[in-house]
C-alpha positions as a printed NumPy array, in Angstrom:
array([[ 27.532, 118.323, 153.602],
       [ 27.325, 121.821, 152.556],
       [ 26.489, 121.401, 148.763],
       [ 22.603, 120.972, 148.087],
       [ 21.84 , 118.074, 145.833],
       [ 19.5  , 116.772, 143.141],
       [ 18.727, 113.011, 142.194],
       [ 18.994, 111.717, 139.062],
       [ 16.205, 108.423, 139.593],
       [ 16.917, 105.46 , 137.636],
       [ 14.032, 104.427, 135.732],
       [ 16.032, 102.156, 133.298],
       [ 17.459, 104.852, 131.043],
       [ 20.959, 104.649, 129.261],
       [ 21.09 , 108.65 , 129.913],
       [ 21.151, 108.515, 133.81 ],
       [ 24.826, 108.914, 133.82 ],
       [ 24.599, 111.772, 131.233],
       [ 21.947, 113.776, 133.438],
       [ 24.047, 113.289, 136.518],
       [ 27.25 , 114.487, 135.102],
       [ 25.342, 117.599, 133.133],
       [ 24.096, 118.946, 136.181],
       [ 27.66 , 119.022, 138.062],
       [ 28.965, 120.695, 134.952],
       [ 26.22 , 123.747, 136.218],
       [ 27.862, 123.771, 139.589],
       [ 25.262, 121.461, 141.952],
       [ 26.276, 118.14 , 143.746],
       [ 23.94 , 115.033, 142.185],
       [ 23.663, 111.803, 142.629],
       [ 22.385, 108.655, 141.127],
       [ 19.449, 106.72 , 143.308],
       [ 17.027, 103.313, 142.395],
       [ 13.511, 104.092, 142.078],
       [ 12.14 , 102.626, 144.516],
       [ 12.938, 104.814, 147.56 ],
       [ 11.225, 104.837, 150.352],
       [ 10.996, 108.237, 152.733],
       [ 13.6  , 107.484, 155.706],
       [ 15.925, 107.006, 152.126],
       [ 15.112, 109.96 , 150.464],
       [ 15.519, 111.877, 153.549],
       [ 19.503, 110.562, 154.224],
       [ 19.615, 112.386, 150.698],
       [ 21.522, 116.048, 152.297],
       [ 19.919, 118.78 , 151.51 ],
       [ 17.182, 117.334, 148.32 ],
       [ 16.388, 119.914, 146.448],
       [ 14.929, 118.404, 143.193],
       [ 14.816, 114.595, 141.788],
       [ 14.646, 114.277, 137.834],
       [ 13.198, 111.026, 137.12 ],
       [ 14.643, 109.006, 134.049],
       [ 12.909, 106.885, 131.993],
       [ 14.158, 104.488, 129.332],
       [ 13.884, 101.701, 126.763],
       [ 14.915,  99.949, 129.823],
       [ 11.849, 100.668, 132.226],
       [ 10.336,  97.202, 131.53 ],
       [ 13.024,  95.28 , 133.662],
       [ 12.456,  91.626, 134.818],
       [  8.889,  91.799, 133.471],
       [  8.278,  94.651, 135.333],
       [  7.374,  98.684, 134.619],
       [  9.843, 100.519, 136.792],
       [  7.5  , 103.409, 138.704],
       [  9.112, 105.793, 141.173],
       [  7.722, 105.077, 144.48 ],
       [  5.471, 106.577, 146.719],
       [  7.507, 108.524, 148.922],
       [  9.43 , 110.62 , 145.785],
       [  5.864, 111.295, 144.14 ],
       [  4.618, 112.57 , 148.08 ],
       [  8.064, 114.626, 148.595],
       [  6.942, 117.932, 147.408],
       [ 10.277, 118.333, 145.46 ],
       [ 10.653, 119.961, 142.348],
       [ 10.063, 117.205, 139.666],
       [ 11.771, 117.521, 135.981],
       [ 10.844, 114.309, 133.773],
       [ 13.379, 112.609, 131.115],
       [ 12.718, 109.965, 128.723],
       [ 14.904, 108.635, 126.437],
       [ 12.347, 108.141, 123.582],
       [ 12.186, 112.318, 123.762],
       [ 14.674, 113.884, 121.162],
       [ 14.122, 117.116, 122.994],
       [ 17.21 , 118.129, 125.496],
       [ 15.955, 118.793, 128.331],
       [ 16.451, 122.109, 129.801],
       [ 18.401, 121.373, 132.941],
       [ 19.389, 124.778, 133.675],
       [ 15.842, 126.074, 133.966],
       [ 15.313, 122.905, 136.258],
       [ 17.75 , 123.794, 138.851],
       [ 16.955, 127.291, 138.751],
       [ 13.221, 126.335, 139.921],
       [ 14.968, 123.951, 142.61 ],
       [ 17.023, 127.041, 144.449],
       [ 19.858, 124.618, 144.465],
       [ 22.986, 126.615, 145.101],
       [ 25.344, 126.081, 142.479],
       [ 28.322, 125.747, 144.619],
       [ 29.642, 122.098, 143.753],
       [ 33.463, 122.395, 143.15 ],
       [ 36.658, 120.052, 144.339],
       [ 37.594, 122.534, 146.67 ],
       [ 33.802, 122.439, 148.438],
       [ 33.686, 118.475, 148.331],
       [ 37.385, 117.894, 149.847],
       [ 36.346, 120.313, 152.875],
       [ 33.011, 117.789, 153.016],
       [ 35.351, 114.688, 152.793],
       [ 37.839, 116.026, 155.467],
       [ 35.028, 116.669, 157.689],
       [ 33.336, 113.526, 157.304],
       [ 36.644, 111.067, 157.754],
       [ 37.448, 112.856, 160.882],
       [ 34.013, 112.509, 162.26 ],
       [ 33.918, 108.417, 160.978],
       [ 37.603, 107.973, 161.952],
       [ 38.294, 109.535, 165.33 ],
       [ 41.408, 109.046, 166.865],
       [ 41.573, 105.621, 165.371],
       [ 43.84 , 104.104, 162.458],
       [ 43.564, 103.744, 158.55 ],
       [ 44.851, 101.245, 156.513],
       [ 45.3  , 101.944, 152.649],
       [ 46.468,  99.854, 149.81 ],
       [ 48.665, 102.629, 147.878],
       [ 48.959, 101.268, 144.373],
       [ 50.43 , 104.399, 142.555],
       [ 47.405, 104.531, 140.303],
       [ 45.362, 107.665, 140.183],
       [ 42.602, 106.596, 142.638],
       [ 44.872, 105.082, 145.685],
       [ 47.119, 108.46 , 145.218],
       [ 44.114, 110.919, 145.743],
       [ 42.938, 108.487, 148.668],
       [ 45.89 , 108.985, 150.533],
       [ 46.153, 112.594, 149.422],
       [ 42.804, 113.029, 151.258],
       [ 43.262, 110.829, 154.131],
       [ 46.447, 112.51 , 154.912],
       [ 45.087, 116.157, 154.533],
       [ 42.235, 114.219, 157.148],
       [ 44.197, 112.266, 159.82 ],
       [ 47.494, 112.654, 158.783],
       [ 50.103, 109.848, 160.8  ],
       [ 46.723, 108.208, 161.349],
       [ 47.26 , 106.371, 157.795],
       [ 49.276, 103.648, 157.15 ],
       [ 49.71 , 103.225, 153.6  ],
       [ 50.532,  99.68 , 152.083],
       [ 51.732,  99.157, 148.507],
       [ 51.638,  95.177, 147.679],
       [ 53.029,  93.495, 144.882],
       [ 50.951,  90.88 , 143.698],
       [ 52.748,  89.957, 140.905],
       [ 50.334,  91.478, 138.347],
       [ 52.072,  94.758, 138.224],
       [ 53.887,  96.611, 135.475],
       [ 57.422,  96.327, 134.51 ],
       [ 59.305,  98.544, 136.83 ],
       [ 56.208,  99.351, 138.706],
       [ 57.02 ,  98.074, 142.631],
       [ 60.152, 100.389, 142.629],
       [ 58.453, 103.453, 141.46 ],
       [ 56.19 , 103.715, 143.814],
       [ 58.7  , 103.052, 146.837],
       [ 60.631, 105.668, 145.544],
       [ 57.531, 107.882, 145.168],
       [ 56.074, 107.567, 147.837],
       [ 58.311, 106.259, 150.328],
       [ 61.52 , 107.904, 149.323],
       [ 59.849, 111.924, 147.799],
       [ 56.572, 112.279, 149.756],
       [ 57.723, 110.622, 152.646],
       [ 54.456, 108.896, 153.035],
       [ 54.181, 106.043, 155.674],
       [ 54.971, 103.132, 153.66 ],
       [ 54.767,  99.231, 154.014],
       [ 55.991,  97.609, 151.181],
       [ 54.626,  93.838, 150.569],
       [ 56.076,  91.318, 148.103],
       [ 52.679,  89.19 , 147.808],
       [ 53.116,  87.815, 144.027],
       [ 53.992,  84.208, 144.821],
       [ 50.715,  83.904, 146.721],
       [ 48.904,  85.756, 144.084],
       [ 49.725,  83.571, 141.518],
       [ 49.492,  80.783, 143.644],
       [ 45.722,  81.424, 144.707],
       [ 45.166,  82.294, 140.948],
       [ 46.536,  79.269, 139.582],
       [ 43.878,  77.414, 136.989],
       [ 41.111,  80.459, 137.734],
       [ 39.881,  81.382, 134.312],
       [ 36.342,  82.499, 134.836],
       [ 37.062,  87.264, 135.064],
       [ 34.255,  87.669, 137.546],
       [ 36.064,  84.903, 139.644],
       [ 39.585,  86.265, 139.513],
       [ 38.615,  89.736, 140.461],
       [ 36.756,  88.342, 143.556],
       [ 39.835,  86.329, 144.567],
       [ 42.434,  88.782, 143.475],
       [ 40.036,  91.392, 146.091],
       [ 39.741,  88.97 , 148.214],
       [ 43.677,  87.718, 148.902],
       [ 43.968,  92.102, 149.018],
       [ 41.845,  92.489, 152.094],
       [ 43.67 ,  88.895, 153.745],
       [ 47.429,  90.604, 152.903],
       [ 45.984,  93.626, 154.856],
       [ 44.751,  92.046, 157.956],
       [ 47.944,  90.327, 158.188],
       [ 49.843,  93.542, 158.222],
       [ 47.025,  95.268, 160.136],
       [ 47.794,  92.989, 162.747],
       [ 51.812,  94.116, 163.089],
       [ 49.912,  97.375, 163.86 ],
       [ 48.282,  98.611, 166.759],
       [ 44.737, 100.317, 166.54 ],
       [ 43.486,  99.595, 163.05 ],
       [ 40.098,  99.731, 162.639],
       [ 39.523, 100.929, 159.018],
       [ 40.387, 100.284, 155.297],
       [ 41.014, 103.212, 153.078],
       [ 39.342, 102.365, 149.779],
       [ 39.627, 104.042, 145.999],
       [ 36.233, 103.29 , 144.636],
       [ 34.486, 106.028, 142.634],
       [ 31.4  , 106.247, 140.852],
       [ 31.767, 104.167, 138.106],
       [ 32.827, 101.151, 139.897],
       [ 29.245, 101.36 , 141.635],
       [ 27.431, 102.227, 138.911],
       [ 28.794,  99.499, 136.598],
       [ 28.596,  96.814, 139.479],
       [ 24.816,  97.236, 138.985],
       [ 21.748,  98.89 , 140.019],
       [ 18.292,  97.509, 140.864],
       [ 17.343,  98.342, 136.896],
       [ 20.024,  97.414, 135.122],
       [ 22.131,  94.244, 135.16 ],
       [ 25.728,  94.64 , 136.689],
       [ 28.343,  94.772, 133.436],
       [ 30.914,  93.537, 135.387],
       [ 32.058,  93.685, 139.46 ],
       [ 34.874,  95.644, 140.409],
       [ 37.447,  94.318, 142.843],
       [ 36.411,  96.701, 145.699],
       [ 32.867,  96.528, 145.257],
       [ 31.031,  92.908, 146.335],
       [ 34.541,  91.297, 146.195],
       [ 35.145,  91.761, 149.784],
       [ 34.564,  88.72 , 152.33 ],
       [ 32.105,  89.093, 154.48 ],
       [ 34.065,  88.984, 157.633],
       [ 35.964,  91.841, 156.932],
       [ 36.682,  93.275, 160.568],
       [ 37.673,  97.274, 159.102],
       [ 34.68 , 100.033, 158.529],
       [ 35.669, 101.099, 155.132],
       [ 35.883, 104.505, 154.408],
       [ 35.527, 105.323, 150.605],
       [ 35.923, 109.208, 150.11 ],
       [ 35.61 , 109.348, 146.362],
       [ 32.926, 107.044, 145.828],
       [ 30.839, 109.567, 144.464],
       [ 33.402, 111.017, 141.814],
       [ 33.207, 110.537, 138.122],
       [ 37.369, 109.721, 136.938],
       [ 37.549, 113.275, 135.544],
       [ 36.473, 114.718, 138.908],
       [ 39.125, 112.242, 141.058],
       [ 41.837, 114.212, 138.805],
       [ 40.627, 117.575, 139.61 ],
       [ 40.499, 116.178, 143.205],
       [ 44.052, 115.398, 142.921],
       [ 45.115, 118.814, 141.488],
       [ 43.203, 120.467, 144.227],
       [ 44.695, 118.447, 147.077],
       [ 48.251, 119.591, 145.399],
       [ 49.502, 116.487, 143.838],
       [ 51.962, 116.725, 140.992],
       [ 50.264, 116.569, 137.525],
       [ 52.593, 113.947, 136.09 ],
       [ 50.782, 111.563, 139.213],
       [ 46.908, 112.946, 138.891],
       [ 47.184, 112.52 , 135.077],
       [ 49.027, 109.149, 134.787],
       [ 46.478, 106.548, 133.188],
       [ 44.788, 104.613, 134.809],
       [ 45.428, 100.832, 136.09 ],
       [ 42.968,  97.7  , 136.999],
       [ 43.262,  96.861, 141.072],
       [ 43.817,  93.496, 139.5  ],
       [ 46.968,  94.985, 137.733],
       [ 47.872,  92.269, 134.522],
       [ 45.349,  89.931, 136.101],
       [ 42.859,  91.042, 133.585],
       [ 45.012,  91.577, 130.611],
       [ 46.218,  87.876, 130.703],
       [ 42.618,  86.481, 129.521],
       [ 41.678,  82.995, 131.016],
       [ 43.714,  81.634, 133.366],
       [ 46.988,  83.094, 134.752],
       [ 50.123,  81.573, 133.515],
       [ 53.5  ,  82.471, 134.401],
       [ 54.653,  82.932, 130.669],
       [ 51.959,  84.924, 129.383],
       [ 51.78 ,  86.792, 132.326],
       [ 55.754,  88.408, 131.171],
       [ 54.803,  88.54 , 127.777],
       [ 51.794,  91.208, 128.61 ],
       [ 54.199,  92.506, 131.116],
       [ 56.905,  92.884, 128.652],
       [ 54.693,  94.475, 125.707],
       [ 53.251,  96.672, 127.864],
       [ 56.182,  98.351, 128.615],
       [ 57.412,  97.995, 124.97 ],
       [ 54.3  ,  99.778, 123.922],
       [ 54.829, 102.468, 126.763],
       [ 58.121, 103.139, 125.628],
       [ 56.566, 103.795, 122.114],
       [ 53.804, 105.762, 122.925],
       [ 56.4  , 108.142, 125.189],
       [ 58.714, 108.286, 122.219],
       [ 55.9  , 109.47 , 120.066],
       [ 54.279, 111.861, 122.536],
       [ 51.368, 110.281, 122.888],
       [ 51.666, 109.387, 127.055],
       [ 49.951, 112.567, 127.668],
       [ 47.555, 112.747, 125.281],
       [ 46.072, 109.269, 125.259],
       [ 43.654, 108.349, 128.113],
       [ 44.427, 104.673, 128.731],
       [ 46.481, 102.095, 126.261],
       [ 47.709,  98.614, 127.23 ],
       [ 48.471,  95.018, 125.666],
       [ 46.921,  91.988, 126.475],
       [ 47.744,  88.203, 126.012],
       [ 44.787,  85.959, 125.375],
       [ 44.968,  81.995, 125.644],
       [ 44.418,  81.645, 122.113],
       [ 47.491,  80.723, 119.675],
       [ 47.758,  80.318, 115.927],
       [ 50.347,  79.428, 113.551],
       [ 53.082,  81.169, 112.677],
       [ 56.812,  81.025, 111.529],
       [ 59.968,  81.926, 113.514],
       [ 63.704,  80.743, 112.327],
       [ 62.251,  78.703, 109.829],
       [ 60.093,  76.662, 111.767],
       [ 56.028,  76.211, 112.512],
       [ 55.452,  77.938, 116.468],
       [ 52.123,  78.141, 117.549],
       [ 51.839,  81.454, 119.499],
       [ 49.744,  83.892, 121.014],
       [ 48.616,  87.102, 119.217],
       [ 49.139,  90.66 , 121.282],
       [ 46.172,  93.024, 121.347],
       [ 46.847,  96.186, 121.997],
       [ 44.065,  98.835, 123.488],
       [ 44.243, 102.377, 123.426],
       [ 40.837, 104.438, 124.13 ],
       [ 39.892, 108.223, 125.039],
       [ 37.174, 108.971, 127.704],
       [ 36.389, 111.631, 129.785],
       [ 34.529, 109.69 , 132.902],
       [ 35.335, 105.56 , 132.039],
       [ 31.677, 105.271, 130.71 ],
       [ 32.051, 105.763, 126.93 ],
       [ 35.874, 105.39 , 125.455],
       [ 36.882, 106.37 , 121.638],
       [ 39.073, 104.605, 120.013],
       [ 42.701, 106.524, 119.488],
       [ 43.708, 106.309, 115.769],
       [ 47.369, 105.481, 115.946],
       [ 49.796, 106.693, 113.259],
       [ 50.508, 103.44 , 110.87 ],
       [ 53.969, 103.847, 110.889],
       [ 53.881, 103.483, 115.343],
       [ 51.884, 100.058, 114.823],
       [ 54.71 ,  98.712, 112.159],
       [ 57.123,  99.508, 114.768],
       [ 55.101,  98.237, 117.246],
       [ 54.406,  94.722, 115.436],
       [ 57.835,  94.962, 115.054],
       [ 59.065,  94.939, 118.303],
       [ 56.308,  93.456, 119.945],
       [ 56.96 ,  90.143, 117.835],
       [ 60.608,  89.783, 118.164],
       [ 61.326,  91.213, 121.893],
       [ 58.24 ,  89.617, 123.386],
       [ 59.037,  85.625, 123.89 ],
       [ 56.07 ,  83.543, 122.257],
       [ 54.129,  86.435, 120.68 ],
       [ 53.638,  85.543, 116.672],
       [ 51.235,  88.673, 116.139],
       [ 50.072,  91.939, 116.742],
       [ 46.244,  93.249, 116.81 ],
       [ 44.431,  96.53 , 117.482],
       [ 41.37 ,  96.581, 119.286],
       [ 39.207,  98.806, 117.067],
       [ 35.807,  99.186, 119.667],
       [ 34.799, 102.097, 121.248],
       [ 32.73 , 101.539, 124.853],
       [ 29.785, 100.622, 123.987],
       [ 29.377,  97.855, 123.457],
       [ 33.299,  96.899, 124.486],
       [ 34.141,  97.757, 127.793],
       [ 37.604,  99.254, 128.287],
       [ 39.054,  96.304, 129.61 ],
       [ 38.451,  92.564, 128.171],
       [ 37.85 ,  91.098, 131.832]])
C-alpha cells in the first residue's frame, strides 16, 4: 500500500466514525481498529504513522474500562487523545502534521492499491461476483475487471426480492451495453421458498446470504477454476456489524451471514470505503454517473421492506409502491437529489373502507433520507402536494394498501432501513 495511515482506536466513543472520515477529508488513508491490539496487529497496520485514541460515554463496556493496550502505548507513534466529554475540536490537522503522514489518500491512489493487491491474491485463478446493479456490486466489478479482466464471471440472480423492472435492466446493462460476462439466474421461487414463515430480520438476512453463496457454488461449479467470491462490502457494513466496544446494530448479509464451509477466498476491495468514497471510486474507474449515483439497494432487495415474514401479496404491494413512488419522485425531480427513498409493507392492518365496505389492510410507509456516508440520514421534507398524490395512488393502484405514512426519523436512533 502506498498511502501512510493513521488509526482511529475505539475506546467506546460515538465520534470514531467522525475522526476517521475527518482525517481522509485532509488527504491521509485511516482506519478504524479495537483497542486492544497487540504488536504483530499493529504492525500488519501499512505504514502507522499516528493512532488517535477515542474515548467515550461508552468506555465502560460489559462492566469493563476500555484501556488501549500495551503494545499501542509501547509503539512510539505519535499519540493525539479524543474524548467525547471534551467540547473542544480537536485539531486534527496539527496532528497529522506532527505524524509526517503524506497526505496523498485519493480514489485514484487506492484503486492502483486495490489493482495491485487482487492480482497478487488472485493469480491466474477465477472470480465469481454477484452483480446486482446496485452501486457497490457495479464498482466491484468495475475494479475486478480493471484487475483480472475475463478472469471475472459476473452473476446477477433474481431472488425474487427485486424491484419492479429490475432483472431486465441489469441484463441489458450489463450484459447487452458493457458487455460484461454475464450469468443470469432466476432464483426467486427458492428464495421465497427458503423464506417462507421467517419473520425474525437478523434471521432472514442470514438465510437470504446464505441461499446467495449456495446459488453461487452451484453455478461456480458449471465453471472451471473458481476459487474466489467477489464481494461489495464497505465500511459501514463492518462497522455496524459490531466492534469489540460496541454492540453490533444489525448484521449485514455479507458480513457473518456466510456458512462456514464456504470453499471461495473472498476478496472484498472496498471494504474500507465510506458510501461517498465507493461513488468517487466509481467515477474514477469511469462508470457512467447515472450508475455510480443511483441509490442505493439492500443485498436482501424487498426482503427487508416486507417486515415479518415474507408473503407473496405483500411482497407485490411493496414492489408495486415502490415503483409508484419512483415514478413520482422522477416526475418531480427529486431522483437525483434524494439519497435513498423506498416503501415498505409491514404485517400490521387496520380498518378501513373501500367500495363501501369494512377491509382490513396494511398501511404503506414510505422512507426517504439524506446522508453522506449511511451513518447519520436526514429526513427529506417532501412537498405536501407529492404525498397527496402519493396517498393517492399508492391507495388505489396498490392491491390491499388502505393507507399511506411517512417515516419522519432521522438515523439516529432509526436506522435507514426497518430490518
Amino acid at each position: 500500500m502506498n498511502q501512510d495511515t493513521i488509526a482511529v482506536i475505539d475506546l467506546g466513543s460515538a465520534r470514531t466514525t467522525e475522526l476517521a472520515r475527518a482525517i481522509r477529508a485532509l488527504g491521509v488513508y485511516t482506519e478504524l481498529h479495537p483497542h486492544d491490539l497487540d504488536a504483530a496487529q499493529l504492525a500488519a497496520i501499512p505504514n502507522l504513522r499516528g493512532l488517535v485514541l477515542a474515548a467515550g460515554p461508552r468506555r465502560a463496556y460489559e462492566g469493563q474500562v476500555v484501556e488501549p493496550s500495551g503494545a499501542l502505548l509501547a509503539a512510539g507513534l505519535p499519540i493525539l487523545r479524543v474524548d467525547d466529554a471534551d467540547a473542544a475540536q480537536p485539531d486534527l490537522d496539527a496532528f497529522v502534521a506532527q505524524t509526517g503522514a503524506r497526505r496523498n489518500w485519493n480514489m485514484e491512489n487506492f484503486i492502483a492499491d486495490q489493482v495491485e493487491a487482487i492480482r497478487a491474491q488472485v493469480g491466474g485463478k477465477k472470480v465469481l461476483l454477484a452483480l446486482s446493479g446496485g452501486v457497490d456490486s457495479s464498482v466491484v466489478a468495475a475494479l475486478l475487471i480493471r484487475a483480472v479482466g475475463k478472469q471475472l464471471t459476473c452473476v446477477h440472480v433474481n431472488h425474487g426480492l427485486l424491484r419492479q423492472g429490475e432483472p431486465e435492466q441489469v441484463v441489458r446493462v450489463f450484459r447487452e451495453e458493457l458487455g460484461a460476462n454475464l450469468v443470469y439466474v432466476d432464483a426467486s421461487e427458492r428464495f421465497l421458498g427458503k423464506l417462507a414463515g421467517v419473520a425474525d430480520p437478523e434471521q432472514k438476512r442470514k438465510v437470504i446470504g446464505a441461499e446467495f453463496i449456495r446459488v453461487f457454488e452451484e453455478e461456480a461449479r458449471k465453471l472451471e477454476g473458481i476459487a474466489f467470491l467477489g464481494q461489495g462490502t464497505i465500511y459501514p457494513d463492518i462497522i455496524e456489524s459490531g466492534t469489540k466496544t460496541a454492540r453490533a446494530v444489525k448484521s449485514h448479509h455479507n458480513v457473518g451471514g456466510l456458512p462456514e464451509d464456504l470453499r471461495f477466498a473472498l476478496v472484498e476491495p472496498l471494504k474500507m470505503l465510506f458510501k461517498d468514497e465507493v461513488r468517487a471510486c466509481g467515477l474514477a474507474l469511469g462508470l457512467p454517473e447515472g450508475m455510480v449515483n443511483r441509490q442505493p439497494f439492500p443485498g436482501p432487495g424487498l426482503g427487508v421492506r416486507c417486515l415479518g415474514a415474507i408473503t407473496r401479496d405483500r411482497l407485490e404491494a411493496v414492489r408495486a409502491s415502490d415503483a409508484i413512488l419512483r415514478e413520482e419522485f422522477a416526475a418531480a425531480g427529486l431522483a437525483g437529489k434524494v439519497w435513498q427513498y423506498f416503501t415498505l409493507i409491514p404485517d400490521v392492518r387496520s380498518v378501513g373502507v373501500r367500495e363501501g365496505v369494512r377491509a382490513f389492510e396494511w398501511p404503506c410507509v414510505i422512507r426517504a433520507v439524506n446522508t453522506v456516508d449511511a451513518m447519520t440520514a436526514t429526513v427529506e421534507r417532501l412537498p405536501w402536494p407529492l404525498m397527496e398524490r402519493l396517498a393517492e395512488r399508492i391507495t388505489h393502484e396498490v392491491p390491499g394498501v388502505n393507507r399511506v405514512l411517512f417515516d419522519l426519523t432521522p438515523k439516529p436512533v432509526g436506522t435507514i432501513e426497518w430490518e
